[in-house]
C-alpha positions as CSV (number, residue, x, y, z in Angstrom):
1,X,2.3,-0.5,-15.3
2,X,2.9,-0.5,-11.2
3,X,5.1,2.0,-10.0
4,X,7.9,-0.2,-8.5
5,X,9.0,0.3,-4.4
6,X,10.8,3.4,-3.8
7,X,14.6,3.5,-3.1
8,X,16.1,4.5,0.0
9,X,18.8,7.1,-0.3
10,X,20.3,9.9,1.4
11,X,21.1,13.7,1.1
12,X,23.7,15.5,3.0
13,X,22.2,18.3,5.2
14,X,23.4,20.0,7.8
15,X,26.3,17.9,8.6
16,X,24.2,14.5,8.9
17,X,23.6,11.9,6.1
18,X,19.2,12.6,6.0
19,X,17.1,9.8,4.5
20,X,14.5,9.9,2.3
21,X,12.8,7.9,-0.2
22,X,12.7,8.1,-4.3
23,X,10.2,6.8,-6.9
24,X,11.3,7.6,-10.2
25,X,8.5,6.3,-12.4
26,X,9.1,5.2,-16.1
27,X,6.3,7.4,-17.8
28,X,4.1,9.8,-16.1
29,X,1.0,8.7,-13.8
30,X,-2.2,10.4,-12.7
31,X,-1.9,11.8,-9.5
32,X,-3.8,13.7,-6.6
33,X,-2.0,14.4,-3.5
34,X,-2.8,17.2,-0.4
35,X,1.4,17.3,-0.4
36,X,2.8,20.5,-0.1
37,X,4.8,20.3,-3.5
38,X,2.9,18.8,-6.2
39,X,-0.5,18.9,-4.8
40,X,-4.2,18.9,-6.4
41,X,-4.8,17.1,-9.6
42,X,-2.6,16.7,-12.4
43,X,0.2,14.1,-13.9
44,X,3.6,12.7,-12.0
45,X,7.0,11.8,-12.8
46,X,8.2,11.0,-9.4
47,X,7.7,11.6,-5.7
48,X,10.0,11.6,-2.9
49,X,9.1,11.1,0.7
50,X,12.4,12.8,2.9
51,X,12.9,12.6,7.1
52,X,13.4,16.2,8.2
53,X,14.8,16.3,11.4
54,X,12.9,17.6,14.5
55,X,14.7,20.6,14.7
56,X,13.0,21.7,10.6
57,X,12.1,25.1,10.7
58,X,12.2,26.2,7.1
59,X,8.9,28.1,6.1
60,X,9.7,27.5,2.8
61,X,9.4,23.4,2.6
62,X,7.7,23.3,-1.0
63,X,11.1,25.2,-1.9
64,X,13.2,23.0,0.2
65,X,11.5,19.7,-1.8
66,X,12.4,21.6,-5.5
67,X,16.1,21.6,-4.1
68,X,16.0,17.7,-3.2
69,X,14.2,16.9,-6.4
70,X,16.9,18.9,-8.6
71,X,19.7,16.9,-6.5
72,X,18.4,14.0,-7.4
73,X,18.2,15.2,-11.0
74,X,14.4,14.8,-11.0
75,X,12.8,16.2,-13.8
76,X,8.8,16.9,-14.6
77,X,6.0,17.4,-12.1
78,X,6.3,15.8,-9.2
79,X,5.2,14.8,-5.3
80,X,7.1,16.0,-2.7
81,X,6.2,14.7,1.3
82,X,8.2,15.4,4.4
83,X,8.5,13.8,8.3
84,X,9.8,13.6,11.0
85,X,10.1,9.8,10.8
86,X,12.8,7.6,9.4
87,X,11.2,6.6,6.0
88,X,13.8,3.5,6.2
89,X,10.6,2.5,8.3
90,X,8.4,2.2,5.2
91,X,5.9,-0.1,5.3
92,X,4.8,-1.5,1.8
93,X,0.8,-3.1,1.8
94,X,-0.9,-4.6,-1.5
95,X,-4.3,-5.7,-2.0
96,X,-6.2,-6.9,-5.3
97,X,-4.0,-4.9,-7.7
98,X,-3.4,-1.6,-5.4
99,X,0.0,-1.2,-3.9
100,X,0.4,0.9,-1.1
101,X,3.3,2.5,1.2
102,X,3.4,4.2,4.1
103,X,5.4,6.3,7.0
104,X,3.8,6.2,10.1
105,X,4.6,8.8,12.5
106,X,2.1,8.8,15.7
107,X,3.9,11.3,17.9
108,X,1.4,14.2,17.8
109,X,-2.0,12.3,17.8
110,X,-5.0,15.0,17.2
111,X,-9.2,14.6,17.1
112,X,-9.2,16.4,13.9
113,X,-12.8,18.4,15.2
114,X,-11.0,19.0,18.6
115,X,-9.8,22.5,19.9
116,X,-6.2,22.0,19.8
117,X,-5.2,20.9,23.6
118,X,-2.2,22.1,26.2
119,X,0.3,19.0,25.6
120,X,-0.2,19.5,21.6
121,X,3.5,20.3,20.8
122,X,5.0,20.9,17.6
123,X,8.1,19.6,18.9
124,X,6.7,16.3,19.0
125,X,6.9,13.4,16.1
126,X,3.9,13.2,14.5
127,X,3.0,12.5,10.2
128,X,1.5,9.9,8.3
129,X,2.7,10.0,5.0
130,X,1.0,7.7,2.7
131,X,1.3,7.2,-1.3
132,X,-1.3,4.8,-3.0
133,X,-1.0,3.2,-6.5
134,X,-4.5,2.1,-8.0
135,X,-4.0,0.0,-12.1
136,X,-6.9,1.6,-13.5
137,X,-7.1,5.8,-14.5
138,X,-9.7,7.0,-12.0
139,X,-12.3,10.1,-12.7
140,X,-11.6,13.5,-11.1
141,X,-14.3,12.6,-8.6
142,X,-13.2,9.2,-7.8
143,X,-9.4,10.6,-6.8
144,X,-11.2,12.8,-4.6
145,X,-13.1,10.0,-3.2
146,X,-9.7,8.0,-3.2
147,X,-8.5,10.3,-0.9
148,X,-11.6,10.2,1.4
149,X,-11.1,6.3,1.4
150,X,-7.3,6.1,2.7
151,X,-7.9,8.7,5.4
152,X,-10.9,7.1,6.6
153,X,-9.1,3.8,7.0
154,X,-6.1,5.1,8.1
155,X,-7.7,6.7,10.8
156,X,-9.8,3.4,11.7
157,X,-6.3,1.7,12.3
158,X,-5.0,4.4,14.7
159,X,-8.3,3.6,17.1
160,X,-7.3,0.0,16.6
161,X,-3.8,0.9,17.9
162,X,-5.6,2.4,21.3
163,X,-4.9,5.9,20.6
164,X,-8.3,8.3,20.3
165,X,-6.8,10.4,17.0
166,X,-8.1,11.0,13.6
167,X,-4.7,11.2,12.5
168,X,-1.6,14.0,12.8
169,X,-2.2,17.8,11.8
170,X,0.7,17.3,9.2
171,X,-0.5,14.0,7.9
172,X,-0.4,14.0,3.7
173,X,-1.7,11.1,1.1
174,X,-1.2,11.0,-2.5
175,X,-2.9,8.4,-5.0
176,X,-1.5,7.3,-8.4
177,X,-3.3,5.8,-11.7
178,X,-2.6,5.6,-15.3
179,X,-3.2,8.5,-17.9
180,X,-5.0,6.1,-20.2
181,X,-7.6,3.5,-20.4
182,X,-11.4,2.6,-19.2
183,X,-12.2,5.2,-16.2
184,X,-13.2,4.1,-12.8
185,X,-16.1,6.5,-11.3
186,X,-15.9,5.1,-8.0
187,X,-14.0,4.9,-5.3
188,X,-15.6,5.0,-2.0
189,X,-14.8,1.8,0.4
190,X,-17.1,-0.5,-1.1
191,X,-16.6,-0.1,-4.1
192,X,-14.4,-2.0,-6.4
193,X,-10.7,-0.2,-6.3
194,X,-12.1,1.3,-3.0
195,X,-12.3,-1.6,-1.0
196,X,-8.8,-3.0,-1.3
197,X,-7.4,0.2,-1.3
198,X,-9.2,0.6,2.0
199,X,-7.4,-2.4,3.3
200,X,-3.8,-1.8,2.1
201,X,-4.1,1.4,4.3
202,X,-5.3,0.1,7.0
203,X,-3.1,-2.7,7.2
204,X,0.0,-0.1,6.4
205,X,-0.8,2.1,9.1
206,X,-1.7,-0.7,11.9
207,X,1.5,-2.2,11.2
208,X,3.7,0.9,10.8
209,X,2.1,2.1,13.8
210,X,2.6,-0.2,16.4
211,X,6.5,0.1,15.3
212,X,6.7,4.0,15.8
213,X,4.7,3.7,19.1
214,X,7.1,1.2,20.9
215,X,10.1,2.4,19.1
216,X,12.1,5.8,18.8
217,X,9.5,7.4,17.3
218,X,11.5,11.0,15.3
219,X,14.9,10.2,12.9
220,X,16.5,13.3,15.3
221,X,16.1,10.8,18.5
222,X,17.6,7.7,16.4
223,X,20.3,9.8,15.4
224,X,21.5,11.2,18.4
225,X,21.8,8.0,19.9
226,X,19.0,5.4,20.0
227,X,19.9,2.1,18.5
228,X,18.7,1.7,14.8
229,X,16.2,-1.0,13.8
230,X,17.8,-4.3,12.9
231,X,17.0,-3.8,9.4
232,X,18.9,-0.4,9.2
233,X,22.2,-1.6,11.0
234,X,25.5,-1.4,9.3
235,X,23.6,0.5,6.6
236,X,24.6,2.8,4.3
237,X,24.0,3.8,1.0
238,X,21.0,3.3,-1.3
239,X,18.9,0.0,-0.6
240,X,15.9,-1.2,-2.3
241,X,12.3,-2.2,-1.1
């Protein structure tokens, strides 16, 4: 059982129709995720990726995701991920049996090992968001090692893009697998989930990537303004991937 693609809806907030995304999955998952609602290890009912605008300066986002969920009527444990991207950009990657969707936002580029530099701003667009469903339950230690795998090749397609990064300081993943059946040990980019999942990242963030670099990279900017994508224009309401 795949989760299907996430829909695109909206929530009202302060004074602007906000995007954001919504997977409400039929029965619960396996989950790990480094999100700030619904992180670690444990089972999910549905996540939601949501666009904050650049202006966000809640210190309470965890709180901010419980309110979105319960508007949406959400119910059970769940994944919450905010950015500063349109997620109407979502880019949707599959590979073997793994499905994979991302929102790539390469505003704020960092060397993850690097002091933090003078033209570092957090007023600049940054987050890669990235949600990962694997068809076979996976081992505490192979989750972990799921995680290990996406970042790894979502950081060899952002030196493929030309930018010398590791990623975003905000960046967030979250893999999914069934609560029953055989259990995969393994996950690491050879391996046999591993190494698709490996490529439906990288292929994700490449693609997603180049977009948000020669495009209006934040939501804020495309609001104010900027000319939506063609995919986006004379939108409204909730549309389906």
């Amino acid at each position: 059982m795949s989760p299907g693609d996430p829909v695109l809806s909206d929530r009202a907030e302060g004074g602007r129709r906000v995007p954001l995304l919504v997977w409400r999955l039929e029965r619960p998952v396996r989950s790990i995720s480094s999100a700030v609602l619904g992180g670690g290890i444990g089972e999910c009912d549905w996540l939601v990726n949501a666009t904050v605008p650049m202006s966000y300066d809640r210190d309470d986002p965890a709180d901010h995701l419980r309110e979105i969920a319960a508007a949406l009527d959400l119910r059970g444990r769940g994944v919450g991920l905010l950015t500063g991207v349109d997620v109407a950009d979502v880019v949707r990657a599959s590979d073997g049996g793994v499905r994979l969707w991302a929102t790539v936002g390469l505003g704020a580029p960092i060397q993850a090992a690097s002091p933090p530099s003078e033209d570092e701003s957090a007023t600049r667009v940054g987050t890669v968001n990235i949600v990962a469903w694997l068809p076979v339950r996976l081992g505490d230690g192979a989750l972990v090692n799921a995680v290990a795998t996406v970042t790894e090749a979502k950081t060899q397609a952002i030196r493929d893009l030309g930018l010398a990064a590791t990623g975003t300081a905000t960046d967030a993943v979250c893999v999914l697998c069934p609560t029953d059946g055989p259990v995969a040990d393994y996950a690491g980019p050879r391996s046999t989930w591993g190494a698709p999942l490996a490529r439906a990242a990288y292929d994700a963030v490449r693609r997603g990537g180049a977009v948000n670099l020669t495009g209006t990279q934040s939501w804020s900017d495309r609001a104010d303004g900027a000319q939506p994508p063609p995919h986006q224009a004379g939108g409204g309401g909730k549309r389906q991937w």
